[in-house]
C-alpha positions as CSV (number, residue, x, y, z in Angstrom):
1,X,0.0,0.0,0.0
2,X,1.1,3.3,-0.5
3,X,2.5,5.5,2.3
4,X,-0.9,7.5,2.5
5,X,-3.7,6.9,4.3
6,X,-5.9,4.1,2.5
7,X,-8.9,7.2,2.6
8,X,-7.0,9.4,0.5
9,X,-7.0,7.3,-2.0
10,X,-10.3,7.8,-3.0
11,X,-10.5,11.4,-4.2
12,X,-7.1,10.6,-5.9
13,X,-8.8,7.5,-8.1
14,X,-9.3,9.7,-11.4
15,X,-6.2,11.0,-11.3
16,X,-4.1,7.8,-10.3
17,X,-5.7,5.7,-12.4
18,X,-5.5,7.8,-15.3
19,X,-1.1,8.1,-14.3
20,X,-1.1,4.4,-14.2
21,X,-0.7,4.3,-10.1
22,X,-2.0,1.0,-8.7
23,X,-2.7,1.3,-5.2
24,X,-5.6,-0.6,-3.7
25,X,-8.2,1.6,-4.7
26,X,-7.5,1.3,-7.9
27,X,-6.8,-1.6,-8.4
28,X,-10.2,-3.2,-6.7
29,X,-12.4,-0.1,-7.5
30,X,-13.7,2.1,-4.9
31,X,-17.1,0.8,-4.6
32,X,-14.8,-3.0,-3.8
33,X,-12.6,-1.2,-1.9
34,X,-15.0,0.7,0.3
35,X,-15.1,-2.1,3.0
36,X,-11.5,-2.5,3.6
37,X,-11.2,0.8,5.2
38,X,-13.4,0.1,7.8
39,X,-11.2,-3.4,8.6
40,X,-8.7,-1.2,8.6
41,X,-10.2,1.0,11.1
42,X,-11.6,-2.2,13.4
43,X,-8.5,-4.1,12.7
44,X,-6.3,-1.4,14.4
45,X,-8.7,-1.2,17.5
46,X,-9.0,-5.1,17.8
47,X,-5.2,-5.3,17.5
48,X,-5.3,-2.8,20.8
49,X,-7.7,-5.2,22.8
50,X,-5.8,-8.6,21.9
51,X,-2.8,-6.8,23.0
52,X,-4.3,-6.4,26.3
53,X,-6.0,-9.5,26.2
54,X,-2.7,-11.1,26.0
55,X,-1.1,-9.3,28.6
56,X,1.6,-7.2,25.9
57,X,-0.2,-3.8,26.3
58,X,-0.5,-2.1,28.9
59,X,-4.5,-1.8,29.9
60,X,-4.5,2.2,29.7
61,X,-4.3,1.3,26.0
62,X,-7.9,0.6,26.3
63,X,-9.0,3.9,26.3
64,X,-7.7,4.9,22.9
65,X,-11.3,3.2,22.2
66,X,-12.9,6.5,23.2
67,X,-11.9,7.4,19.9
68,X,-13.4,4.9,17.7
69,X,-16.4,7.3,17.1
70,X,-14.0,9.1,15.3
71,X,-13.3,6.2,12.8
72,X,-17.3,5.1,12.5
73,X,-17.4,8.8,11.5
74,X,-15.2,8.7,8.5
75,X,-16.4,4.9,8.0
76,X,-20.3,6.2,7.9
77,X,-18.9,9.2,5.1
78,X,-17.1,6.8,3.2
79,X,-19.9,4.4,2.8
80,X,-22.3,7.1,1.5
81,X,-19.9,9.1,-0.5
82,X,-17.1,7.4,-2.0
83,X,-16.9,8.6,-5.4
84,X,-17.6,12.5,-4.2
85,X,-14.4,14.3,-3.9
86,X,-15.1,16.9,-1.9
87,X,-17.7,15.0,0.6
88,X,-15.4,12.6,1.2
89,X,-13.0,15.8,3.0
90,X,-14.8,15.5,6.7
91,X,-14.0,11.6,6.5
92,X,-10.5,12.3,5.5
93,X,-10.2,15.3,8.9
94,X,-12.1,12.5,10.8
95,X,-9.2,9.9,10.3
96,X,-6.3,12.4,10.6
97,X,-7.5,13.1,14.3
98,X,-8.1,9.6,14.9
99,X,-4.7,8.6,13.5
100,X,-3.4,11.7,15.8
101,X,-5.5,11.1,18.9
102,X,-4.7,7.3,19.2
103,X,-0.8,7.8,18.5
104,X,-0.9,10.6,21.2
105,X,-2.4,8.4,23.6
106,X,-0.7,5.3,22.8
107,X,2.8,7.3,22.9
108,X,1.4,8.4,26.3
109,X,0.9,5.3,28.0
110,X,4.1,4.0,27.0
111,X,5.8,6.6,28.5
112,X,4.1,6.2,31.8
113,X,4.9,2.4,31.7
């Protein structure tokens, strides 16, 4: 995948496609590739609780879950408006500050450890 975020890539189709890029969206389409953001999204979360769950994270990790509104936000946008460039914009802010906030949080935790 490319070093972007996987929502970004779905303004950029026309133009990627058209220069011959072939990252994901692309490649499956964005109506295919629609879904895999939000495993992306729930992936990253569940990774957090099995983490705890196995005793490698600390349990303050936890409560990077108050953020996951965040992500159903931009999931919710992305559903609805995947091939509208400029709706897709509060989805893209949406996953920014949930990329920020969980890092922030995680970084956090770590250092009190």
């Amino acid at each position: 995948m490319s070093n972007r975020f996987y929502i970004n890539q779905f303004p950029d189709f026309e133009a990627d496609r058209a220069a011959g890029k072939r990252n994901w969206v692309v490649r499956l389409g964005r109506e295919q590739a629609r879904p895999y953001f939000n495993y992306i999204i729930l992936a990253s979360f569940g990774m957090i609780l099995l983490g705890i769950g196995l005793q490698q994270l600390p349990i303050l990790t936890g409560l990077a879950g108050f953020a996951l509104p965040l992500g159903f936000k931009a999931m919710h946008i992305l559903q609805i408006h995947y091939q509208q460039k400029h709706q897709l914009i509060p989805a893209i802010q949406a996953t920014i500050v949930l990329h920020s906030v969980v890092s922030l949080w995680l970084t956090f935790v770590f250092l009190l450890s």
